[in-house]
N, C-alpha and C positions, 0 to 999 in steps of 0.2 A: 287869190283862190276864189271860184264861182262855185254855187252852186244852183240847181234847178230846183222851186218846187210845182209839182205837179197837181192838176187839172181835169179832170175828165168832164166835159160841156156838152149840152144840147145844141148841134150845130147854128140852132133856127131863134136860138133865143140870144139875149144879151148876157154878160158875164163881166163881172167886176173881180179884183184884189184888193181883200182890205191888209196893210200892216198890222204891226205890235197896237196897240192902245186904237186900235179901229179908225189906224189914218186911212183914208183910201191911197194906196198905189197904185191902182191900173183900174179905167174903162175902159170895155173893150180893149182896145190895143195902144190905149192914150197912158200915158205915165206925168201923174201929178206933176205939174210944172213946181210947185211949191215945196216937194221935198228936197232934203239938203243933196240926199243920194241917189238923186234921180237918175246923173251918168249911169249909175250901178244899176240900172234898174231897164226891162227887158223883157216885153211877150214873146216867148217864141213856141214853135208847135206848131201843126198845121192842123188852124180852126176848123174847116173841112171836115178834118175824122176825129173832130169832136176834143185835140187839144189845148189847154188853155191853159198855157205854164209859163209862173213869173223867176224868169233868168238873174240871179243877185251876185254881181262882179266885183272883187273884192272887196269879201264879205267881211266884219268885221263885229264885236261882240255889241254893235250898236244894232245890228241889223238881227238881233237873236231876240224872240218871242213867238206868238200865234199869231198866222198867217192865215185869212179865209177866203174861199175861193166862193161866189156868189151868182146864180144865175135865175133869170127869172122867165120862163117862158108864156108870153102871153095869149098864143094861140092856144093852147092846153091849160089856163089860169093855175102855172106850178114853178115852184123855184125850188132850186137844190141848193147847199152849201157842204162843201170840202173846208176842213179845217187839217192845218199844217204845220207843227212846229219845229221850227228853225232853233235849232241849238247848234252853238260853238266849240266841238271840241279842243280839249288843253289838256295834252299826257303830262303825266305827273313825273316829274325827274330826281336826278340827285338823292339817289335812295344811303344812306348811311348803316352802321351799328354804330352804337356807345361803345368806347372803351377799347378799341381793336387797335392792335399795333401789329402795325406788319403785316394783317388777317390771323393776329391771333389776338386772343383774348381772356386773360388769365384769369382761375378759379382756383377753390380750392377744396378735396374732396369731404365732402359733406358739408360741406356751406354754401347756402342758398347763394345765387348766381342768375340775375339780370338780366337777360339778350333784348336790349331795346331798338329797334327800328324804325328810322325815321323818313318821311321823304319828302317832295315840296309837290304838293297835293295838285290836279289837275282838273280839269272837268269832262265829263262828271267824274265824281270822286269816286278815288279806287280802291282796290282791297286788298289787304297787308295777310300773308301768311309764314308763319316762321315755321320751317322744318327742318327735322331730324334723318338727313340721309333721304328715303323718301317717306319718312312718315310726318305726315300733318299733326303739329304740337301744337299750334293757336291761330287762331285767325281772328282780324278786326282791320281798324284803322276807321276813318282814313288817317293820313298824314302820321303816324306813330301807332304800335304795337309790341308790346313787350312781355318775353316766353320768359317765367321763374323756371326754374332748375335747380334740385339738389344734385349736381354731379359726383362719382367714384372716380376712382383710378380706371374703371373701363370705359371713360368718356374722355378719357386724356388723347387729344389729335382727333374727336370726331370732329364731324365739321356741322355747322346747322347752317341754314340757309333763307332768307329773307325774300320772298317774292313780294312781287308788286303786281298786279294787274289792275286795267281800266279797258273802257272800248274804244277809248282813245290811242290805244295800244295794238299793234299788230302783233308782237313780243311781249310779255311781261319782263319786268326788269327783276332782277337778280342782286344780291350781295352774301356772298359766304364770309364764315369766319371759323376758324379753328380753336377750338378750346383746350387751352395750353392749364391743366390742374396739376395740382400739387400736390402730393400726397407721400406720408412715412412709409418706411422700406417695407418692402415682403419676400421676407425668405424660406425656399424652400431647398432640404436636401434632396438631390438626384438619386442617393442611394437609398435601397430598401432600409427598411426600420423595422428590427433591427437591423445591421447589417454583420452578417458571419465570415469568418474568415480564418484560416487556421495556421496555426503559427509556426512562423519562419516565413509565410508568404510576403509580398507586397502587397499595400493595399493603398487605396485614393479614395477619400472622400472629401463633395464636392456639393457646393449648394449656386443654387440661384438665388438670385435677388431682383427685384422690380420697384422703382425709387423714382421721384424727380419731384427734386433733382437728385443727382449722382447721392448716394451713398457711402460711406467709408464702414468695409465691412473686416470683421475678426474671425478666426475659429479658433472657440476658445475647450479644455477642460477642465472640469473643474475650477472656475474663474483664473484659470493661467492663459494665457493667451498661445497659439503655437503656431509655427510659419503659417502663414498664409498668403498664398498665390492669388490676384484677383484680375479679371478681364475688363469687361464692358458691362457682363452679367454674372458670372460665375466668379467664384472664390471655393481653391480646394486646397487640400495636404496629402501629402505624400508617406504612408507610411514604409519604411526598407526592412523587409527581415522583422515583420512584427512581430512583437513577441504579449506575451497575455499580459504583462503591465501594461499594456494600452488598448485595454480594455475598458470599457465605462463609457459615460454621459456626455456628447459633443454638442458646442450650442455655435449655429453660425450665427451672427450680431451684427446688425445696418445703423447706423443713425446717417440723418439728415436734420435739414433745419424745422421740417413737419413732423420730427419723432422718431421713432426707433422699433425694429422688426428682429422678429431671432425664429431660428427654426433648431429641434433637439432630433441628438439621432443617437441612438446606441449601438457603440460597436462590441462585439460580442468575438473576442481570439477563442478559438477550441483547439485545445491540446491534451495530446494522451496523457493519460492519468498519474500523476506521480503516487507508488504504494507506499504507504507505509504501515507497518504491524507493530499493533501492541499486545501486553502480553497478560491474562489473568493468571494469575502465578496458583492461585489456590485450585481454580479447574483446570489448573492445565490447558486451558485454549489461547489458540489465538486467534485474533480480530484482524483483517488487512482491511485498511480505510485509504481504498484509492481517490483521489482529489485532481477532476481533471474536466474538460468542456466539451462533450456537454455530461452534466454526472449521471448518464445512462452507464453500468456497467455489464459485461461478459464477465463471471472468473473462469479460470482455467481450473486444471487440478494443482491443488499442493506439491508441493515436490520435499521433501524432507534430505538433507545433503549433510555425509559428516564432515568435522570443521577443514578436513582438506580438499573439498568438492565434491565426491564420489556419492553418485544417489544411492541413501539407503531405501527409501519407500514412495508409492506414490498415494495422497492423501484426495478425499473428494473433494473437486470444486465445488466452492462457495463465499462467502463473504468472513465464515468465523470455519475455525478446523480445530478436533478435539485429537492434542497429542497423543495422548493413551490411547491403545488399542482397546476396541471392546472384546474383544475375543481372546485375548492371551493376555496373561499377568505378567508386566516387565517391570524393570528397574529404571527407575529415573532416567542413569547414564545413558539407556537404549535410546531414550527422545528429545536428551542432546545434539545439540548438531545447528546447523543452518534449515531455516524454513523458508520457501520461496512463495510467493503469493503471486498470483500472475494474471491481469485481468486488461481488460480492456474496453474501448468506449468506439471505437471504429477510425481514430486518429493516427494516424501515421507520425511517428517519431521522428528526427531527422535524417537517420538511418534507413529510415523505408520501411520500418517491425509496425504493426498492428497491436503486436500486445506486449505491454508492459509488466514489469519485472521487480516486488520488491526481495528484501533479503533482510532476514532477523536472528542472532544469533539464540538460542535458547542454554542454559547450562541453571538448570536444577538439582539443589543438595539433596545430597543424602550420605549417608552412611558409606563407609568405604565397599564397593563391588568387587570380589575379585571375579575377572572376566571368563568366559564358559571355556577358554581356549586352555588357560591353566591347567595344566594334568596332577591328577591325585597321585599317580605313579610317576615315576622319573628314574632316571637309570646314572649309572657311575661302575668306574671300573678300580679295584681292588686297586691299594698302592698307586692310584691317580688322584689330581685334586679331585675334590668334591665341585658341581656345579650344578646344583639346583636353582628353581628360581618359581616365582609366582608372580602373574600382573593383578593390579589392581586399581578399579578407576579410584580416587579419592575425592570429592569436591562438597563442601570446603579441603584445603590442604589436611595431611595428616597431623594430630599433635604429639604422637607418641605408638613406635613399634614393638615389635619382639619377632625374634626365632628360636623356636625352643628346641627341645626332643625328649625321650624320656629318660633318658640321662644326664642332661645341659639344659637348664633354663632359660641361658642371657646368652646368646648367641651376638644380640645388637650390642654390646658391651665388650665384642670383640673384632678382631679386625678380619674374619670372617664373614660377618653380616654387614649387606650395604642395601641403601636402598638408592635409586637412583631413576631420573628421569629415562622413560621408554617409547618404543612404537610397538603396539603389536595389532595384527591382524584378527579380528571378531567377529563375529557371524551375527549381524543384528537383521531381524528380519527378513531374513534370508538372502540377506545382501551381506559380503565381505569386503572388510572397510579396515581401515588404521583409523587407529586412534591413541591418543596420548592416553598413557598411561604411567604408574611408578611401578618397578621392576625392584622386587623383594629377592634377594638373589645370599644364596650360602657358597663360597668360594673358597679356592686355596687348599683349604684345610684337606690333607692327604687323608684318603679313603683306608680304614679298618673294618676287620669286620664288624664291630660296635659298631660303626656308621649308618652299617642297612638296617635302619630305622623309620619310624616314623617321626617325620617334622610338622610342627604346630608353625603357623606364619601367623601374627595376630598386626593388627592394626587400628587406630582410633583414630577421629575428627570428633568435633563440636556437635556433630548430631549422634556420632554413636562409633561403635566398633563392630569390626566381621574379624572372623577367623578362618583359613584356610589348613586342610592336613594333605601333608606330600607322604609318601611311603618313596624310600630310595632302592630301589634292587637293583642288582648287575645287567650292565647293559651289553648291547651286541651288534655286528652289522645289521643294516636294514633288508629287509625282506626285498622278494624282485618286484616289482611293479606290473599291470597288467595292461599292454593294447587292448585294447576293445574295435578301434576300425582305424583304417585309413580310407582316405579320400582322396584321388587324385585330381589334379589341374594338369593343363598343360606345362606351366613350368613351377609348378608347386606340388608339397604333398601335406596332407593337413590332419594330425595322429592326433585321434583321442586314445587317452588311457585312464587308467584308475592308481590310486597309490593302494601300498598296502603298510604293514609295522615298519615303524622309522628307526627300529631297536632302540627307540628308549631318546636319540638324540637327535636332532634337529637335519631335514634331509633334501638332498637337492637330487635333481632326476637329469641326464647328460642319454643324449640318444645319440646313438653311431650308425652313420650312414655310409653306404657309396654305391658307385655304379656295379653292376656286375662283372662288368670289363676291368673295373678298377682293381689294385691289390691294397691301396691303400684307403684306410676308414679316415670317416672325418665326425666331427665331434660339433654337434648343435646342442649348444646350451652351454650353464647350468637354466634347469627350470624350478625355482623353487618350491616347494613344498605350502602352499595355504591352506591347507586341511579343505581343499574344495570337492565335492563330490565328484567330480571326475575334471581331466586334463584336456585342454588343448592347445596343440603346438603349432606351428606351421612353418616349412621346411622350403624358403624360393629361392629364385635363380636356379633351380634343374633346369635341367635340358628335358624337351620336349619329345616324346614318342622313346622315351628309357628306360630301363629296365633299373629299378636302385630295390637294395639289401640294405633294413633298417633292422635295428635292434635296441630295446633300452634296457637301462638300466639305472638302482639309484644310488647315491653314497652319502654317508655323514661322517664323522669326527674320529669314527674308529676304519671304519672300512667301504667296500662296496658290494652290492648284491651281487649274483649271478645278472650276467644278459637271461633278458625276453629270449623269448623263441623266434630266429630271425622272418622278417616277413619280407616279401619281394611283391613289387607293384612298380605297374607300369606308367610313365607317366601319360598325361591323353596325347592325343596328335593334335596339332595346329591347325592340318585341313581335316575336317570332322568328316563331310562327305564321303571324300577320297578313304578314309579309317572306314567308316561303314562300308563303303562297299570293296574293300580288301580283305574284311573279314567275312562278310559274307562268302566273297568267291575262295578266302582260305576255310572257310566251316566247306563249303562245299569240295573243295579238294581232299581235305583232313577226311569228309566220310567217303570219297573214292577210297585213298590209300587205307583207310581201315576196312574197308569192304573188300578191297584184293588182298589187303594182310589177313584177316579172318578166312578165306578161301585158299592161301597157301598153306596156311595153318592145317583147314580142314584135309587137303591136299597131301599133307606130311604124315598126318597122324593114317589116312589110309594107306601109306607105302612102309609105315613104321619106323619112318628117318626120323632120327631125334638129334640130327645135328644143330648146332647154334651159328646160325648164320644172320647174319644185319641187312634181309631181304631187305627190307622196307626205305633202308637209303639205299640199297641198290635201284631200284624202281623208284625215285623219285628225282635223276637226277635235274630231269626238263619243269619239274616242281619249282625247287628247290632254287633253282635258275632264276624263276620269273617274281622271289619273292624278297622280302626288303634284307639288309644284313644279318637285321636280328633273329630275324625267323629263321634263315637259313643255320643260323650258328646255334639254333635253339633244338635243332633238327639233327645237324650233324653231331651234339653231343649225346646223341638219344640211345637208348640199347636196349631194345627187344630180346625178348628171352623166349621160345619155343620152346613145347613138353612143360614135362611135367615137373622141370625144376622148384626152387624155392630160392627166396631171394632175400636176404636179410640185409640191410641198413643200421646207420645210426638213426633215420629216421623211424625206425619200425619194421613191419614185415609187409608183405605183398606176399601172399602164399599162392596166389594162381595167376597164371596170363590174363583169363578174363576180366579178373578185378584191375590190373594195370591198363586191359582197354579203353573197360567202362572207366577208368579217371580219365583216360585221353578225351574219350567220347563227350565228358564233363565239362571238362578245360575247353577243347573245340567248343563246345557250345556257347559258352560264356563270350569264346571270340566274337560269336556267330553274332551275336548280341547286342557287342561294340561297347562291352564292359572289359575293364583292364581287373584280369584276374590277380587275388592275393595267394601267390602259394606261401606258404610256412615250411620251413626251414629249420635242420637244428642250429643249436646255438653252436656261436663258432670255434669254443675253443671245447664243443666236445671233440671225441675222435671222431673220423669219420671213415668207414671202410666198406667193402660189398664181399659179402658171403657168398658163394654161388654154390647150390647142392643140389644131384638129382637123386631122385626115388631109382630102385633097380632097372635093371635094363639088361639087355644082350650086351655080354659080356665080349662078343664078335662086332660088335661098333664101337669104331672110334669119334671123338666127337671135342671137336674145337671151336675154341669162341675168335673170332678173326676181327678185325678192325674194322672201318668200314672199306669198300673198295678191295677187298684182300687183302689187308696190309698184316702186319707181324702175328703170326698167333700169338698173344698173350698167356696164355699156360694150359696146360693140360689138364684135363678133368678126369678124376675114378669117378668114372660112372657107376661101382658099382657103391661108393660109401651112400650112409644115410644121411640126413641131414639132423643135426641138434642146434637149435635156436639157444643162444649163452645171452641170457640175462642181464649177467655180467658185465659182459663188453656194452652193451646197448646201453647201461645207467653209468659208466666209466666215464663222466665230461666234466670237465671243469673250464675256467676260465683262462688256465695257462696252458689248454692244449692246442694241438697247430691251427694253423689259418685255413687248413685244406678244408673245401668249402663241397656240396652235392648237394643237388637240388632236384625237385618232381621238374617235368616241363612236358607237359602234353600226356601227363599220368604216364609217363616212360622214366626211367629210374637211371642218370645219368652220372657219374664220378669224373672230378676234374681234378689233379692234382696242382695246387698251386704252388711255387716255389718260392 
């Protein structure tokens, strides 16, 4: 290795080199014969432009010190000197860390931790810096440098780094190492805290863990330990079909050989509420203490139910319900029954219901009740047994009865008086309900007149005794019952009625129905008798766009009423449309044929013809044609009466034409409407017949009533008798007279003989 050092000289003057310790090497261009390294040794430069540089060929660290370059010009009495040190560079090698295996170098978190670097020192001497990624953590040296550290778990795998530099160096030199730390587990759940879930779901929860080394991790509750799944990092459980017993405190648990790490989670099941009620027996309330997650509730309303299902009342929602009424004084038995509580919390059951449902039977003593249905009066027939009876709730059981009267004390001390388990029907809050009851009943024993008396029914329990008084009088069939409406459907009909006196005995109500084409009646029912303020029945499978003939009637133990007043209704049509507008265009037909009928009319009475002719189905045969069966057959039964006749029925009287218009003109209208008319009807086993009588007349016309079409005169008329309206014959009906039936139909007055 050579190097040059340099000279700058006054061309004109002499110029010497002195070495290290002021040996001379070079005058002018002469080189010390007497040094060792004189080969090495070398003016070169071109003295000329003022060069004077001494050339040193492999140089070695003998040749390193100050170097002076010397010149002395004596033309100008002046000398310069250059001074030049010659140093030996030596890179510094072989850089090391302490303690590294592999490039790593193991600590432990939070204990102090060494990073020593060492290297074999150069010239000139170099400098040591340790760093973290790229940040500068220490610097010194030369030859060794050592960075303290308290490292965590977040310096596990950084790497720190050892530089070297010198200007012996083109590069600085380098050594990494990796810091391999030890440290106890850390666990954390993935899921929220708490975590919610609602039961019958599945659920997983599921922790991490951060360790090294490796950890052996648990999930435990309540110190039991329960499966646990574990990876690389995570550890979790599976819950199927949770249910709220696994609910509570979860802890996931690490050890290692640095310690132990746990992380806690609550899992929290929500399910709809279970009710349950209890009972303050002295206030008569009761409390429902729903128990459910989350214990946010809703109540519903109370529902009060007697002990076979059937709601008696609805009570207000709330947490506590006061059974007594505040507004009517009742008896205990009245707020017996099932109580329902019904609340909720927003949880879906497994069913899919939002609100839950408890049930509390309630049954409060008192005294024996006889129930509002029992009658003071009751009925028997002369020379029949006797059968009376009283209900009464009892609770506690009874200890001891009687039936008396005021000639017989001990009725119970005969085989006469029984008491025995019942059902009867009560009106509690205006709901009708069954309810058990005991049935105090006098039997057997044949009716005298002694008998129509008055009976005492008496009874005791452990809180007290009641007494009930029957009066017995002779009894009879029940009275008729009253429709109040029909309702038609397309293939239903749907009869309210009212009952009326049951004559004393127990009574059930049978309606008789059929079509009006039909001859034969048919029988819906029995419908029992619950003392309900009005009936309703309902009559399906009719046929649809028909004409049906109902009638009721009720019967009990001895007999049967009269039939109702029969009533005719039509059923609706199936195409509704199509029915509206057939009635429209029959309301507007019906007022043609009654507007040419009223002008034939006017027509007659100016020519003074008082003949009875059936114009109006003569003139309507292309009508008549275009319209469905029934109308047609509702038409050709029909019979207009001209003059000044009178026309008497079993229904009544029609004393002028006009008035059987205006019914037509009525009836029409109603079609018009697209309401299915109710005519009434008598009943069917009055008689049924047609009076026909005219006021005077020309005793020169004769005057016949004809069929329609001309068919057979039916009889001849004295026109000149009067008419007398008989009373008589019109109230002459009973139930066993014939089936021949007549009815209004278009306010025209129509007779069918049925066979």
């Amino acid at each position: 290795m050579s190097t040059v050092l340099k000279c700058q000289v006054d061309k004109k003057g002499r110029a010497t080199w002195d070495g290290p310790e002021f040996v001379k090497y070079a005058d002018e261009n002469d080189i010390n014969p007497d040094l060792s390294n004189k080969e090495n040794l070398e003016i070169v430069g071109n003295i000329t432009n003022g060069e004077y540089n001494l050339a040193i060929h492999n140089v070695s660290k003998n040749e390193e010190g100050l170097y002076k370059c010397y010149q002395i010009n004596n033309q100008k009495n002046t000398a310069n000197e250059t001074f030049v040190t010659l140093t030996i560079l030596v890179k510094p090698k072989n850089v090391t860390i302490d303690g590294t295996i592999n490039g790593q170098i193991c600590g432990q978190e939070n204990v102090l931790l060494q990073l020593k670097c060492a290297v074999i020192s150069g010239n000139p001497k170099e400098t040591i810096t340790w760093y973290n990624m790229s940040s500068n953590i220490e610097t010194g040296g030369p030859e060794s440098l050592i960075a303290a550290i308290t490292p965590t778990r977040f310096d596990h795998r950084k790497q720190y780094t050892c530089r070297v530099n010198s200007t012996a160096l083109q590069e600085p030199l380098e050594e990494t190492v990796t810091l391999d730390i030890k440290y106890a587990p850390i666990m954390v759940f993935i899921n929220t805290n708490p975590t919610r879930t609602n039961e019958g779901k599945n659920l997983t929860t599921a922790c991490t863990y951060d360790s090294n080394p490796a950890a052996s991790v648990v999930i435990q509750k309540e110190n039991n330990v329960i499966r646990t799944l574990c990876d690389k990092s995570t550890c979790s459980h599976t819950f199927s079909n949770v249910s709220r017993n696994d609910s509570g405190l979860y802890k996931c648990i690490g050890r290692n050989t640095y310690g132990s790490g746990h992380a806690n989670i609550t899992v929290v099941v929500q399910y709809p509420p279970d009710i349950h009620i209890s009972q303050n027996g002295k206030k008569k309330v009761l409390t429902c203490q729903p128990k459910g997650i989350p214990p946010i509730y809703t109540y519903r309303k109370w529902q009060h139910l007697s002990e076979y299902g059937k709601r008696i009342r609805w009570l207000p929602a709330g947490a506590t319900v006061e059974m007594e009424s505040q507004d009517e004084n009742i008896d205990n038995y009245q707020m017996n029954g099932i109580y329902i509580c019904s609340a909720e919390n927003g949880i879906l059951n497994a069913h899919g219901s939002v609100v839950q449902s408890g049930k509390y039977s309630v049954l409060l003593k008192d005294k024996p009740k006889f129930v509002y249905s029992t009658e003071h009066i009751q009925y028997g027939r002369f020379s029949f047994p006797i059968n009376i009876s009283v209900s009464v709730y009892c609770y506690p059981e009874f200890n001891s009865w009687n039936v008396s009267s005021e000639d017989y004390c001990c009725y119970n001390e005969t085989n006469f008086g029984h008491v025995t388990d019942s059902n009867v029907t009560v009106r509690i809050f205006d709901a009708a309900i069954q309810m058990k009851v005991f049935k105090m009943s006098l039997t057997t024993l044949m009716i005298k007149e002694e008998h129509f008396t008055t009976y005492t029914f008496w009874i005791k329990n452990e809180i007290g005794y009641s007494s009930f008084k029957v009066k017995l009088i002779s009894s009879d069939r029940p009275e008729t019952p009253n429709i109040t409406e029909i309702i038609p459907g397309m293939n239903s009909l749907q009869i309210k009625f009212v009952r009326n006196y049951n004559g004393g005995l127990e009574q059930q109500f049978l309606l008789s129905y059929r079509k009006l084409t039909d001859k034969k009646w048919r029988i819906s029912g029995p419908i029992n008798d619950t003392f309900e303020q009005y009936y309703v029945h309902m009559i399906t499978d009719l046929d649809d766009e028909t004409y049906y003939e109902l009638r009721l009637y009720a019967s009990n133990a001895i007999g049967t009423s009269n039939f109702t007043s029969a009533w005719i209704v039509r059923t609706l049509d199936a195409e509704i449309k199509l029915n509206v507008l057939l009635s429209v265009l029959g309301a507007l037909l019906g007022c043609l044929v009654i507007a040419i009928s009223a002008f034939y009319v006017f027509w007659c009475h100016k020519k003074d013809e008082m003949a009875v002719e059936n114009y109006i189905y003569q003139s309507q045969g292309n009508f008549l044609s275009n319209q469905s069966d029934h109308q047609r057959d509702l038409r050709e039964r029909s019979l207009l009466l001209h003059g000044n006749g009178n026309i008497t029925t079993g229904l009544g009287n029609i004393n002028s034409v006009p008035n059987a218009l205006n019914t037509a003109h009525d009836f029409q209208h109603q079609r018009s409407a697209g309401i299915d008319s109710i005519v009434e009807t008598q009943d069917i086993h009055d008689l049924n017949y047609v009076e026909v009588a005219f006021g005077p007349s020309n005793s020169n016309n004769t005057s016949f009533i004809h069929g329609i079409n001309d068919r057979t005169i039916y009889s001849d008329i004295d026109t000149t008798a009067f008419f007398e309206s008989s009373q008589e014959t019109q109230d002459n009906s009973s139930r066993d007279s014939s089936e021949d039936d007549f009815m209004y139909v278009d306010g025209i007055v129509h007779y069918t003989k049925r066979s």
